[in-house]
C-alpha positions in Angstrom: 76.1 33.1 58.0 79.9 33.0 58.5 79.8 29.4 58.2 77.6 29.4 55.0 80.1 32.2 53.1 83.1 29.7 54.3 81.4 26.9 52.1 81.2 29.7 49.6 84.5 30.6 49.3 86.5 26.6 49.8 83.5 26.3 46.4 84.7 29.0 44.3 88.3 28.3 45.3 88.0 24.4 45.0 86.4 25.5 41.4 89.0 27.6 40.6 91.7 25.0 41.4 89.9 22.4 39.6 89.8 25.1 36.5 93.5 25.0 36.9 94.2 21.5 36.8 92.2 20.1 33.9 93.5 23.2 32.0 97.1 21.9 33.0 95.7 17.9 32.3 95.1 19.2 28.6 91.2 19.7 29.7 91.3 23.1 27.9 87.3 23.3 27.7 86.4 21.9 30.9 89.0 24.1 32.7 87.5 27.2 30.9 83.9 25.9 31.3 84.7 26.1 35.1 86.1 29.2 35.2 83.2 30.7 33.1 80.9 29.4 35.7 83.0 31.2 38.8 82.9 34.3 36.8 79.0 34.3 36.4 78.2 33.3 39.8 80.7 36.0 41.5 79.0 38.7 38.8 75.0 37.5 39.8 75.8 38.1 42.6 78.0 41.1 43.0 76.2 43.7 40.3 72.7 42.6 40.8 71.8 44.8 44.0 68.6 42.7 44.7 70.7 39.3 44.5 70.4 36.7 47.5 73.5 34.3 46.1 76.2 35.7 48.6 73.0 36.1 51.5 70.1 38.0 52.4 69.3 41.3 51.1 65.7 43.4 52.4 64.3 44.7 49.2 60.5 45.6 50.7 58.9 45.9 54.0 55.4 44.9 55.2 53.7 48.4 55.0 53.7 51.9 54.1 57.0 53.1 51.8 60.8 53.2 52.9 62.4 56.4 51.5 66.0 56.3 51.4 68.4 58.1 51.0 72.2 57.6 50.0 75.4 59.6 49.9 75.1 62.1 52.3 75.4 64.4 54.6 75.8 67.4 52.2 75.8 70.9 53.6 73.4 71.6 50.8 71.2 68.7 50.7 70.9 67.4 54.1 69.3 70.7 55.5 66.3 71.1 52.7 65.6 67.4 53.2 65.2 67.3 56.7 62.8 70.2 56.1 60.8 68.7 53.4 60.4 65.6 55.8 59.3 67.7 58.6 56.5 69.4 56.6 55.2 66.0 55.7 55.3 64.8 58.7 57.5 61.9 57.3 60.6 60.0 58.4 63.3 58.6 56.2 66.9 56.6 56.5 69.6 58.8 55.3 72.5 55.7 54.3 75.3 58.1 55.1 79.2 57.9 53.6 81.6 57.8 57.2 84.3 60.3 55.7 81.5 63.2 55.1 79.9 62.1 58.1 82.9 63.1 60.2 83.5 66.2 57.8 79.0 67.3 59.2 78.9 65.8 62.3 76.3 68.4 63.1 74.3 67.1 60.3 74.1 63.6 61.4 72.8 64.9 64.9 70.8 66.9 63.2 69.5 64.3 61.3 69.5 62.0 64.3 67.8 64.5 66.6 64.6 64.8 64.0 63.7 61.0 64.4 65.5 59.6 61.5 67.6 56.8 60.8 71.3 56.7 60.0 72.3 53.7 57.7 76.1 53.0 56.7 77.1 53.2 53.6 80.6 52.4 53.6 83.6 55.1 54.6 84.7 56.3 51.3 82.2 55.1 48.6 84.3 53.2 46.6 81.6 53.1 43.9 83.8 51.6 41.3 85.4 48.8 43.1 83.5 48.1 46.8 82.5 45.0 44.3 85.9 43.8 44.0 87.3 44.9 47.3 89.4 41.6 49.4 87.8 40.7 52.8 90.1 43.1 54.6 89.2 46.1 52.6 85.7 45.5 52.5 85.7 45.1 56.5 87.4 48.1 56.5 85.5 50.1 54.7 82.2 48.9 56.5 83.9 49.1 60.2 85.1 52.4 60.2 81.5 54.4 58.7 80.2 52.4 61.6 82.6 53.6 64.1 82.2 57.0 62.4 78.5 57.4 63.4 78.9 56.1 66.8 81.0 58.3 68.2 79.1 61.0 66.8 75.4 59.7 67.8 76.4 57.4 70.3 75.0 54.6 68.7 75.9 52.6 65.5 74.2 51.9 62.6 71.9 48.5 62.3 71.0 48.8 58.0 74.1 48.7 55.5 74.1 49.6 51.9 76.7 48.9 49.7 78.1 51.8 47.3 75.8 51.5 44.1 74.3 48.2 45.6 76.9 46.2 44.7 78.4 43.8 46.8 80.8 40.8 47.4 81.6 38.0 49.3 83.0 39.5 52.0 80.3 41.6 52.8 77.6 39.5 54.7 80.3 37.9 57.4 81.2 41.2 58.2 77.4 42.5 58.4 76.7 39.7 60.8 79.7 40.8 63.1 78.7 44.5 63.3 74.7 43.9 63.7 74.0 45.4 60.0 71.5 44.1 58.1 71.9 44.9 54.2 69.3 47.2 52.6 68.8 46.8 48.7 65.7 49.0 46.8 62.5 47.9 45.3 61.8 51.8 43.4 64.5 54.1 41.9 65.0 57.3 39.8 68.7 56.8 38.8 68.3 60.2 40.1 72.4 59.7 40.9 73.6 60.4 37.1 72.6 62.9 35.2 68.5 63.2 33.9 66.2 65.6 34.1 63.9 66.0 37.4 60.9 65.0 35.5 62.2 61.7 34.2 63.3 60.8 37.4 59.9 61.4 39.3 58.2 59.1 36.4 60.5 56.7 36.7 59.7 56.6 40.7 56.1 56.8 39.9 56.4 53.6 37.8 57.6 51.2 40.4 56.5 52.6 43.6 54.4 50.5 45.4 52.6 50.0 49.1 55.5 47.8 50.9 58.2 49.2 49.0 61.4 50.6 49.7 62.4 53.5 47.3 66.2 55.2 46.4 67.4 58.7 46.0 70.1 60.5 46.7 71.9 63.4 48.4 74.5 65.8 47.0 73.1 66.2 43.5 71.8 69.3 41.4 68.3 67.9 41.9 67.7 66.0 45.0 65.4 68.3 46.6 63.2 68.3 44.2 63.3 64.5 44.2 62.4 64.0 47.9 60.1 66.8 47.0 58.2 64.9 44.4 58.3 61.6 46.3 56.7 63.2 49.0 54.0 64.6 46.8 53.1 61.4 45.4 53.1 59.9 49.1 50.2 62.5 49.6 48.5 61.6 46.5 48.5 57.5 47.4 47.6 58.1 50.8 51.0 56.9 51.6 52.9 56.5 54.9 56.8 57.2 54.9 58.2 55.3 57.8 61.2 53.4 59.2 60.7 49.7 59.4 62.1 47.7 62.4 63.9 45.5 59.5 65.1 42.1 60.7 66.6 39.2 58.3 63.6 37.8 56.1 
């Protein structure tokens, strides 16, 4: 992998340079035309969560549904949730941020102790920018969540998802290093901005399928009701909510 995103990189730089120099040769269009073509590879790739330019990205498993859940712990959230999965006998992976992780570390061995799974999903959630972050940022930001969980737990986290999906570069070397494998969704709710509880339960309902691997998220007005519906239409479809042993497809 870290040999593949080295080819990458000496490509999008030799690209670049080559931009450079038929712009400075008078080669206006063909410098531009080159650049264009950096600018839509990088962007496919970065804001298309489910994108497999930059490497590979799970967006199903084999059977039953993945729920997931991002941007937690909350003092709020993370309590009813647990509960919810509890009565329904189901288990989920709670993609957790590493600064409120060590603000709750009682919530991530709490979340821990009832059988769940902890993913990382970055230290800070730099949801406008993770995208563009440099290698050193972006290793930074995935490092320390990851050292963040394991000295609370004892163990580290093997699934990664970046903040809002999207992703650079820089990510997959530094994946490969820690043991992470990236995460991406097949079902959603965009239960993270603002919409009423309905609309985001019909949404789900849409595009949930056996195999798949559906989104919500902690720390807004209505994510118990989310997991809360989820889980009702689990029951309805006869549906198994598990925790895959996920390995690179």
């Amino acid at each position: 992998m870290i040999f593949a995103q080295t080819w990458r990189l000496l490509l999008v730089a030799g690209m670049f340079g080559g931009g450079i120099a038929a712009m400075m040769a008078g080669h206006f269009m063909a410098g531009f035309i080159l650049h264009l073509l950096i600018v839509g590879y990088l962007l496919a790739g970065t804001l298309n969560p489910s994108s497999r330019l930059f490497g590979p990205v799970r967006t199903g498993i084999a059977k039953g549904i993945w729920l997931t859940l991002d941007d937690g712990p909350d003092p709020v959230d993370t309590p009813a949730i647990l509960d919810l999965l509890d009565r329904h006998a189901a288990k989920a992976t709670f993609f957790v941020i590493g600064e409120k992780a060590e603000k709750h570390p009682d919530l991530i061995r709490e979340i821990h102790r009832r059988g769940h799974q902890i993913g990382n999903h970055s230290w800070s959630h730099p949801r406008a920018t993770f995208w563009c972050l440099g290698p050193w940022a972006t290793r930074r930001e995935i490092v320390k969540c990851q050292r963040a969980v394991e000295g609370i737990i004892g163990q580290a986290p093997t699934v990664f998802r970046a903040p809002v999906g999207h992703y650079n570069l820089f990510v997959h070397p530094v994946l490969e290093r820690e043991g992470l494998e990236l995460v991406g969704w097949s079902s959603r709710g965009f239960d993270g901005v603002a919409a009423p509880l309905a609309e985001v339960l019909g949404r789900i309902r849409k595009s949930a399928a056996e195999g798949g691997i559906i989104l919500a998220h902690e720390a807004t007005p209505i994510a118990s009701g989310v997991v809360a519906g989820i889980l009702a239409m689990g029951a309805e479809n006869r549906w198994s909510f598990v925790i895959p042993d996920v390995s690179p497809e």
